[in-house]
One Martini backbone bead per residue (centre of mass of N, CA, C, O) as a GRO file, in nm:
protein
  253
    1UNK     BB    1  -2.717   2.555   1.750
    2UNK     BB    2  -2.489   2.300   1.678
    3UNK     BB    3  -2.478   2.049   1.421
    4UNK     BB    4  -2.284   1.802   1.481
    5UNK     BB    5  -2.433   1.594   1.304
    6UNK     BB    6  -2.362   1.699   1.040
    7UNK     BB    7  -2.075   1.744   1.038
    8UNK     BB    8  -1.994   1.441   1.065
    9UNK     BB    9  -2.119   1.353   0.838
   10UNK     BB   10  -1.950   1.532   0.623
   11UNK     BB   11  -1.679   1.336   0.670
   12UNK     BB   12  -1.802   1.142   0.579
   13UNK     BB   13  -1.853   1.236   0.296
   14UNK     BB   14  -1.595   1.310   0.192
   15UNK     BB   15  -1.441   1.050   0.203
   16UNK     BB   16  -1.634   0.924   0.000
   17UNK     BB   17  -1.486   1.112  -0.209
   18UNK     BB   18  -1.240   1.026  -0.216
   19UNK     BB   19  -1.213   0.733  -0.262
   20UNK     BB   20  -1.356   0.760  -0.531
   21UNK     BB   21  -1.091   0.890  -0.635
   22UNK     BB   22  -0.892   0.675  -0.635
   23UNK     BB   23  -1.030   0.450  -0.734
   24UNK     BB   24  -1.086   0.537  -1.016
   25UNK     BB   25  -0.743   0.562  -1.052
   26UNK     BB   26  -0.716   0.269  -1.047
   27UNK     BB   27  -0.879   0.193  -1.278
   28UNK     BB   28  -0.726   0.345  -1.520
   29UNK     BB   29  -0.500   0.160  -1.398
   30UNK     BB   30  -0.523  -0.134  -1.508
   31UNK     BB   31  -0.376  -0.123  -1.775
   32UNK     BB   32  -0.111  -0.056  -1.680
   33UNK     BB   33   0.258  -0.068  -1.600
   34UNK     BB   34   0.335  -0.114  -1.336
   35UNK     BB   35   0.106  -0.016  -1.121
   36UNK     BB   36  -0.005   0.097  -0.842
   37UNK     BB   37  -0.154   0.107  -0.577
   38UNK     BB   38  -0.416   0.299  -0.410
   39UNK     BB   39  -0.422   0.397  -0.083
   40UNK     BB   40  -0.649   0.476   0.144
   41UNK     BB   41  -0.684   0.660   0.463
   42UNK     BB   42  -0.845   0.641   0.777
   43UNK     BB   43  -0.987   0.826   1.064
   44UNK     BB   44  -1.074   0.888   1.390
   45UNK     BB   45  -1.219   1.161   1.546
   46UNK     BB   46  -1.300   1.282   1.818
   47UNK     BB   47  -1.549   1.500   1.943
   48UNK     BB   48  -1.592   1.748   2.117
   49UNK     BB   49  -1.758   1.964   2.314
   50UNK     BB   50  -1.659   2.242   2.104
   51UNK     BB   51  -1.631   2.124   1.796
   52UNK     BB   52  -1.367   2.034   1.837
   53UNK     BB   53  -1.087   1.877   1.744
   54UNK     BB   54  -0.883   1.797   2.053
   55UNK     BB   55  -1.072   1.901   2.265
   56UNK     BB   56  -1.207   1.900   2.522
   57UNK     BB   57  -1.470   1.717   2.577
   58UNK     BB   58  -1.567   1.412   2.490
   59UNK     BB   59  -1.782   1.237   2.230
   60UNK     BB   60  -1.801   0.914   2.153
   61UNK     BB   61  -2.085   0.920   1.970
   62UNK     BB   62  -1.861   1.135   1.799
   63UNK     BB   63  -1.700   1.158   1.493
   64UNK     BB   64  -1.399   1.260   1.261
   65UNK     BB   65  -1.316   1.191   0.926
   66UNK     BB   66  -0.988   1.161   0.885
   67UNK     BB   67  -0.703   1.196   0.635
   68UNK     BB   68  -0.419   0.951   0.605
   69UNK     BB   69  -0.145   0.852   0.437
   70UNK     BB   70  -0.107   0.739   0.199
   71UNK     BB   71  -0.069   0.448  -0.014
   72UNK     BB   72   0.096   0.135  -0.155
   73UNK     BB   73   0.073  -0.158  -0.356
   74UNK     BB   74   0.345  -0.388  -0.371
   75UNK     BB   75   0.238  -0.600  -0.506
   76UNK     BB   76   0.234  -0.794  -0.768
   77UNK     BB   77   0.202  -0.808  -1.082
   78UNK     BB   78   0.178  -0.976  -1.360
   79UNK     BB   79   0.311  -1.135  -1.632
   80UNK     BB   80   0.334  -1.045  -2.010
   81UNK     BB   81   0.414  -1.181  -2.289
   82UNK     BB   82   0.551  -1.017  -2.604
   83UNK     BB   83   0.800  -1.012  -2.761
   84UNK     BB   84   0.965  -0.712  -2.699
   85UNK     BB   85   1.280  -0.612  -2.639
   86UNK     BB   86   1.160  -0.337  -2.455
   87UNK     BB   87   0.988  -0.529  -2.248
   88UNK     BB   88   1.034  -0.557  -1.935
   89UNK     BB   89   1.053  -0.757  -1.616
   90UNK     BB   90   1.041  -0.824  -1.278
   91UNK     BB   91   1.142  -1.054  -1.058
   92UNK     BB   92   0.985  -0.955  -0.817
   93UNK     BB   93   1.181  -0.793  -0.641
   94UNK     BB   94   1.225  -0.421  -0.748
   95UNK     BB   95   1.350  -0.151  -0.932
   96UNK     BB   96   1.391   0.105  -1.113
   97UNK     BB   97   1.582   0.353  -1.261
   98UNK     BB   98   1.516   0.705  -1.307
   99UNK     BB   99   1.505   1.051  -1.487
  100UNK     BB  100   1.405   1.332  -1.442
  101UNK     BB  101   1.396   1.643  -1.625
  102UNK     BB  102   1.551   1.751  -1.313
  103UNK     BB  103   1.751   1.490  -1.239
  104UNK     BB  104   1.609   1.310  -1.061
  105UNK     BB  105   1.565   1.017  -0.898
  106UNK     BB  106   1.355   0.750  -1.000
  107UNK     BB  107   1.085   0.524  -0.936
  108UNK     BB  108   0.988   0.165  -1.084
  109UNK     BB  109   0.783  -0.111  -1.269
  110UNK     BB  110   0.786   0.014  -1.571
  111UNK     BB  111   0.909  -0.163  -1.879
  112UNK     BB  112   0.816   0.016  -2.117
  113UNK     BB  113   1.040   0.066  -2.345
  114UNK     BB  114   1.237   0.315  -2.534
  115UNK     BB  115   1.357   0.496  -2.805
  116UNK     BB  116   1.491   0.821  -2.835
  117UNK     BB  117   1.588   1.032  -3.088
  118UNK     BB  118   1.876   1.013  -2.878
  119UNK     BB  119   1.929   0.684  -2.820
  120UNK     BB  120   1.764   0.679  -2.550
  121UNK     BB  121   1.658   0.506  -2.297
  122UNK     BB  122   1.331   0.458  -2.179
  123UNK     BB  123   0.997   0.529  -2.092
  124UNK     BB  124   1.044   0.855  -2.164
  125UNK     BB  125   1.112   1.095  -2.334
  126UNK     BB  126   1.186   1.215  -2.061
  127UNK     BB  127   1.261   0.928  -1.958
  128UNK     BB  128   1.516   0.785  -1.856
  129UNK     BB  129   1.738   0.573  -1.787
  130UNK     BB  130   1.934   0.424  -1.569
  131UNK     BB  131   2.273   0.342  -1.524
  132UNK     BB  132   2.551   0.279  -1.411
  133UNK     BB  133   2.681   0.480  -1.601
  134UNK     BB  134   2.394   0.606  -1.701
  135UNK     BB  135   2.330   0.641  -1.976
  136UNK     BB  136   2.134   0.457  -2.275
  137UNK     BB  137   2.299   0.380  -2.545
  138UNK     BB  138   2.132   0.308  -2.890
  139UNK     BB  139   2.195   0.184  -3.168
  140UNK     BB  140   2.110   0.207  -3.480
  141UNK     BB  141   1.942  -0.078  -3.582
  142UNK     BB  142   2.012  -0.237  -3.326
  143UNK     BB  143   2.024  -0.555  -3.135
  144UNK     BB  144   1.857  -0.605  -2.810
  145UNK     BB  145   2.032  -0.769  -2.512
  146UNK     BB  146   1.896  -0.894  -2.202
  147UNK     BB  147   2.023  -0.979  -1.879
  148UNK     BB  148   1.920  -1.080  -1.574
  149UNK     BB  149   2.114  -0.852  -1.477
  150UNK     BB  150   2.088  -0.596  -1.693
  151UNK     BB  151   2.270  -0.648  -1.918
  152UNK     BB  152   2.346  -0.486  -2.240
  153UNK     BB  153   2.306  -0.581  -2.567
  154UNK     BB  154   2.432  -0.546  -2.888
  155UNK     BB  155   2.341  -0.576  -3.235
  156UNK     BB  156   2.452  -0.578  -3.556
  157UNK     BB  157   2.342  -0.691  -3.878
  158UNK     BB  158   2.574  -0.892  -3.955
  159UNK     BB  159   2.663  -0.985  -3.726
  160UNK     BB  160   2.865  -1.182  -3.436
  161UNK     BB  161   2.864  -0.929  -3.234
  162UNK     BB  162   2.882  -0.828  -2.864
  163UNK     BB  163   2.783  -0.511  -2.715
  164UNK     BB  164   2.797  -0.321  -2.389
  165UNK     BB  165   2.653  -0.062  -2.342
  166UNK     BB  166   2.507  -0.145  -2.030
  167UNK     BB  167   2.326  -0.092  -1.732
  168UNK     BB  168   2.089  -0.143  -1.496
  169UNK     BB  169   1.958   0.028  -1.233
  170UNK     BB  170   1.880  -0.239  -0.987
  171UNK     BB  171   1.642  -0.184  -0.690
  172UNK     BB  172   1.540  -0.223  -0.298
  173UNK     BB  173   1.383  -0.063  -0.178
  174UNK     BB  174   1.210   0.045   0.074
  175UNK     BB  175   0.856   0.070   0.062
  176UNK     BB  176   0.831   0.247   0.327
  177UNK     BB  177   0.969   0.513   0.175
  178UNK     BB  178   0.786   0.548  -0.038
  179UNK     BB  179   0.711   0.824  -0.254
  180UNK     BB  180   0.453   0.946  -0.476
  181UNK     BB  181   0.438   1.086  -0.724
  182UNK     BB  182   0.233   1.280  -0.951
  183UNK     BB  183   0.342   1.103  -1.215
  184UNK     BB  184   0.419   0.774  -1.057
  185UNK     BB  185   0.713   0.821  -0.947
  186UNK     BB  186   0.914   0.735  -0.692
  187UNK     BB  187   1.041   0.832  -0.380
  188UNK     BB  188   1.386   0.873  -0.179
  189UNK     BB  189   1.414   1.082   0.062
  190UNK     BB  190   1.722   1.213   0.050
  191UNK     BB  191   1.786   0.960  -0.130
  192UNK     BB  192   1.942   0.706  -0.291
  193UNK     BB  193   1.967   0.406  -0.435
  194UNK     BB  194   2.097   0.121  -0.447
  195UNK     BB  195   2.260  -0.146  -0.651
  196UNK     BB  196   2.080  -0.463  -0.678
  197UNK     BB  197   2.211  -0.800  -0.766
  198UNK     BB  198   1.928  -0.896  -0.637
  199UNK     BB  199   1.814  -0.802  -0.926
  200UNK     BB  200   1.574  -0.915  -1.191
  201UNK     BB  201   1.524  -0.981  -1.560
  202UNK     BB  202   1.289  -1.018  -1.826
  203UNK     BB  203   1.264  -1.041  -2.144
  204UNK     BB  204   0.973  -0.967  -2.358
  205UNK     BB  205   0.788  -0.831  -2.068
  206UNK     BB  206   0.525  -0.705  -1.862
  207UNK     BB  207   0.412  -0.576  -1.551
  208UNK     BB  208   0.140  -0.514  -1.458
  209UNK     BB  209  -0.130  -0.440  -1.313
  210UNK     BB  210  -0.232  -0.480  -0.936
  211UNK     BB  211  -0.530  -0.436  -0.989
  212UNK     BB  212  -0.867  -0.550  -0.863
  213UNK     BB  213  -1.132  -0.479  -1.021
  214UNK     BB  214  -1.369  -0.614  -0.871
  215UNK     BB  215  -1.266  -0.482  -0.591
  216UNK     BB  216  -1.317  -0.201  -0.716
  217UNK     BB  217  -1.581  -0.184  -0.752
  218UNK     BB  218  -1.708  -0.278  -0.496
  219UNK     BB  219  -1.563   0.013  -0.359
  220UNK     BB  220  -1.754   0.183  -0.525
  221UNK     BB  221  -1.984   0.146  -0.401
  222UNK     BB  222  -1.935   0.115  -0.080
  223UNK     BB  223  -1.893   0.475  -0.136
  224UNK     BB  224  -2.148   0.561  -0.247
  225UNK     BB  225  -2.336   0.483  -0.018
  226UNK     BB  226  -2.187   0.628   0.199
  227UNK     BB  227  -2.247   0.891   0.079
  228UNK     BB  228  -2.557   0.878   0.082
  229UNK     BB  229  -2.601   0.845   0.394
  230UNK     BB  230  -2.454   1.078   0.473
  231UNK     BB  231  -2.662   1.305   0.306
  232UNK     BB  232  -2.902   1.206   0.454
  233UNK     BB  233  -2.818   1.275   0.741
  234UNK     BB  234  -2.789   1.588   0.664
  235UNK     BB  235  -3.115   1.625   0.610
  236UNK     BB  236  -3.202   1.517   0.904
  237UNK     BB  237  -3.103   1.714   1.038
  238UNK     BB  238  -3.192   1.970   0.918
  239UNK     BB  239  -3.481   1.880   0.990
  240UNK     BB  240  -3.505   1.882   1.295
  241UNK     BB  241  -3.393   2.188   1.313
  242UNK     BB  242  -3.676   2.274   1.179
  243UNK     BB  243  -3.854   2.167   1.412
  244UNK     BB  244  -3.716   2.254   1.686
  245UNK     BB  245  -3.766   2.575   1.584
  246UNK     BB  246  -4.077   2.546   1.575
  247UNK     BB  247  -4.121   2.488   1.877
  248UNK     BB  248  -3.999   2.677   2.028
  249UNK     BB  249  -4.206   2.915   1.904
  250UNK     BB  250  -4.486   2.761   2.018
  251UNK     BB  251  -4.390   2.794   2.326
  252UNK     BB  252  -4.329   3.125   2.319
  253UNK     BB  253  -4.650   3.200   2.233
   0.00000   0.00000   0.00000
């Protein structure tokens, strides 16, 4: 007979190796820019009669532990002031618009920015800003000076006039439309968001992770912890099951 008591207890051991696996990724981005903390979701599932979920009749004191849709914590992360001018940080609510090397347009709130070889405002190397009329070159060795609203202007040393290079494209989609890629940077499936003027930003300064490092700790014991029970659980079914299986034989004897 199949021991239905170790299988849930295994869902359970599982779940607390992913929860486990989100923590330790949130905690190596403490002190990313801009970085959203990851939710892992989880819910239960009645176990049913024949040992599958969803099927025959239920049975109310046994359930398995299923990973539903993870999500991602967009509260403000704090905003730290560094004096770098290529540090940009948003003020409330809005997200920066970048492009990723295959084209697609995606979404961040890390201003952490770069000027790449070829004098493009990056994140990354390889990931420009958008503007809104496209990339934003930056001249050599112009001092870049950017406004409120995201108007980038540039000043070459020795000289008094400001030229106006480009505009950042900053965007306010609704947060739950929004799906993390591999990369770290959001996508709006299926559209672009367009750019929103009530999206402010300040130079000079970034915004950090917003990771609660002491409840990520505290979220990692009690998660090893229900490991540990899990597995202590499965270990008293198989000993159970190997006493039951002794009784059996010695009255059939």
């Amino acid at each position: 007979m199949i021991n239905r008591f170790a299988y849930t207890s295994m869902t359970g051991a599982t779940a607390s190796t992913q929860q486990l696996a989100v923590t330790s990724n949130n905690l190596a981005n403490a002190l990313t820019p801009g970085f959203r903390e990851v939710i892992s979701a989880f819910r239960a599932v009645p176990l049913k009669g024949d040992g599958e979920p969803f099927t025959g009749n239920g049975a109310d004191t046994r359930v398995f532990s299923v990973e539903t849709t993870p999500g991602s914590n967009f509260t403000s992360g704090a905003i730290q002031t560094t004096g770098n001018p290529l540090d940009i940080a948003i003020k409330g609510d809005g997200m920066f618009a970048v492009r990723r090397p295959d084209g697609k347009e995606a979404y961040t709130r890390a201003g952490k920015f770069m000027v790449n070889d070829q004098g493009i405002l990056s994140v990354g190397r390889d990931v420009p800003v958008v503007g809104a009329s496209g990339s934003i070159t930056i001249p050599t060795g112009s001092i870049m000076q950017i406004a409120e609203d995201g108007s980038i202007y540039t000043q070459i040393p020795g000289t008094q006039y400001l030229n106006q290079v480009g505009k950042l494209k900053l965007v306010n989609p609704n947060t739950n439309n929004l799906v993390r890629g591999e990369d770290g940077l959001f996508d709006l499936p299926g559209e672009q968001a367009t750019s929103d003027p009530g999206v402010k930003v300040v130079q000079g300064a970034i915004e950090m992770s917003n990771v609660n490092t002491a409840l990520a700790m505290v979220q990692m014991i009690d998660q090893s912890r229900l490991f540990d029970l899990n597995t202590r659980s499965i270990t008293f079914a198989d000993q159970n099951a190997r006493s039951a299986t002794t009784l059996l034989s010695l009255s059939r004897s």
